[in-house]
C-alpha positions in Angstrom: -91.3 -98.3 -58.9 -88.1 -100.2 -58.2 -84.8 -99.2 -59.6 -83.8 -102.5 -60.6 -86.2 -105.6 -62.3 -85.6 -109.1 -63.5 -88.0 -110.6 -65.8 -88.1 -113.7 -67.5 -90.6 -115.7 -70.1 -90.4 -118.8 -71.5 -90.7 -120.0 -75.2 -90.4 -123.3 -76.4 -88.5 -124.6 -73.6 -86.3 -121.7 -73.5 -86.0 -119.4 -70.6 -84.9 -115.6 -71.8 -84.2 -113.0 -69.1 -84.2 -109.2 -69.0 -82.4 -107.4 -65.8 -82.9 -103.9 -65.4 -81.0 -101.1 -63.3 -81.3 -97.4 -63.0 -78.3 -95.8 -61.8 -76.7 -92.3 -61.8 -74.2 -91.2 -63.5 -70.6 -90.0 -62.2 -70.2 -86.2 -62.1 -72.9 -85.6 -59.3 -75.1 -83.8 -62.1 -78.2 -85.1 -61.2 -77.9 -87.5 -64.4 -79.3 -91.4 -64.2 -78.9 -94.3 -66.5 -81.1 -96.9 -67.3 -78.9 -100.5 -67.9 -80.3 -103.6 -69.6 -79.1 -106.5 -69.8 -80.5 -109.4 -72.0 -80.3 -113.2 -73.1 -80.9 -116.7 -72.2 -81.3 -117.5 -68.5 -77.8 -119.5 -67.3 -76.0 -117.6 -69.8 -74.2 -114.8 -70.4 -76.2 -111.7 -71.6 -76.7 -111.1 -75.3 -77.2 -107.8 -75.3 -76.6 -104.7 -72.7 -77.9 -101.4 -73.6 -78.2 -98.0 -72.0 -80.9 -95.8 -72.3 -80.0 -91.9 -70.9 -79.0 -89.8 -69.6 -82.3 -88.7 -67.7 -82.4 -85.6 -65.3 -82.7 -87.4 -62.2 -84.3 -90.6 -60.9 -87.9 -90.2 -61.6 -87.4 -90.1 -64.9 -85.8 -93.3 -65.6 -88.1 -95.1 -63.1 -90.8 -93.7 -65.6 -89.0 -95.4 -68.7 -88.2 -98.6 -66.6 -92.0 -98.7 -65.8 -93.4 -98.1 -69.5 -90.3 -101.0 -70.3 -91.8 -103.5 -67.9 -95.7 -102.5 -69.3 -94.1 -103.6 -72.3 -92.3 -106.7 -71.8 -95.3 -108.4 -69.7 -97.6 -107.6 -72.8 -95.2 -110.0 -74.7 -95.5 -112.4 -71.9 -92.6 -111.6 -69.2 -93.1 -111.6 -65.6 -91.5 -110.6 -63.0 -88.8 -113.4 -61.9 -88.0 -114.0 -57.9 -84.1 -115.2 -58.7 -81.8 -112.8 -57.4 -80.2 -110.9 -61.0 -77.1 -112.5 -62.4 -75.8 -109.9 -64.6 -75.1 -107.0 -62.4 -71.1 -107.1 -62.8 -72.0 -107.4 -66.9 -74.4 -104.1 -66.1 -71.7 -101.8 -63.6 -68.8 -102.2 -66.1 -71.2 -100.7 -68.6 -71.7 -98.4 -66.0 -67.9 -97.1 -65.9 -67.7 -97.3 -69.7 -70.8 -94.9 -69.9 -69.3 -92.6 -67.1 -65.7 -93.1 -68.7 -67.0 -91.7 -72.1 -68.5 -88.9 -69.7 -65.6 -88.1 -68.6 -63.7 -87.9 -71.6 -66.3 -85.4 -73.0 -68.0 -83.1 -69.9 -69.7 -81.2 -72.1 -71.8 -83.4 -74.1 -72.8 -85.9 -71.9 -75.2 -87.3 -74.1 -75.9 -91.4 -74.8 -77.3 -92.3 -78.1 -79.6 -95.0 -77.4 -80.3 -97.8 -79.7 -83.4 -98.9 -80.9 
């Protein structure tokens, strides 16, 4: 499995993207994220969430996977443009690792549904 994935579907003319990163975390704990950014293709995203922290990067790639299993049983596939949100997803990135350090005992996210 990739660490990163762009997928896109389109609905009534509309084109709406999903980009996908795993990255780790600062601290060298052996702690990943996985980033998502979401919205209308062309646009800026509508949404970035953070799923994590997972104990290395097998684990994420495992969430990332079910994700994507997900998302193409509501019709997205897997898009061949190069991703356009990656600054939007690394400065979540340093906010995640800047709450981190803030708190380096409790590294813990709370993910949104």
């Amino acid at each position: 499995m990739p660490r990163s994935l762009c997928l896109t579907r389109q609905c009534l003319g509309l084109i709406t993207r999903i980009e996908c990163e795993i990255r780790p975390l600062a601290g060298e704990r052996g702690l990943w994220t996985l980033l998502c950014a979401a919205g209308m293709s062309a646009a800026q995203p509508s949404a970035i969430k953070a799923q994590g922290p997972f104990h290395g990067p097998q684990v994420a790639e495992a969430v990332l996977e079910s994700i994507a299993q997900c998302l193409a049983v509501q019709g997205y596939a897997p898009c061949a443009e190069p991703p356009i949100w990656r600054l939007h997803l690394q400065a979540e990135l340093r906010r995640l690792n800047g709450e981190c350090s803030r708190r380096v005992d409790d590294c813990m996210f709370r993910p949104e549904s």
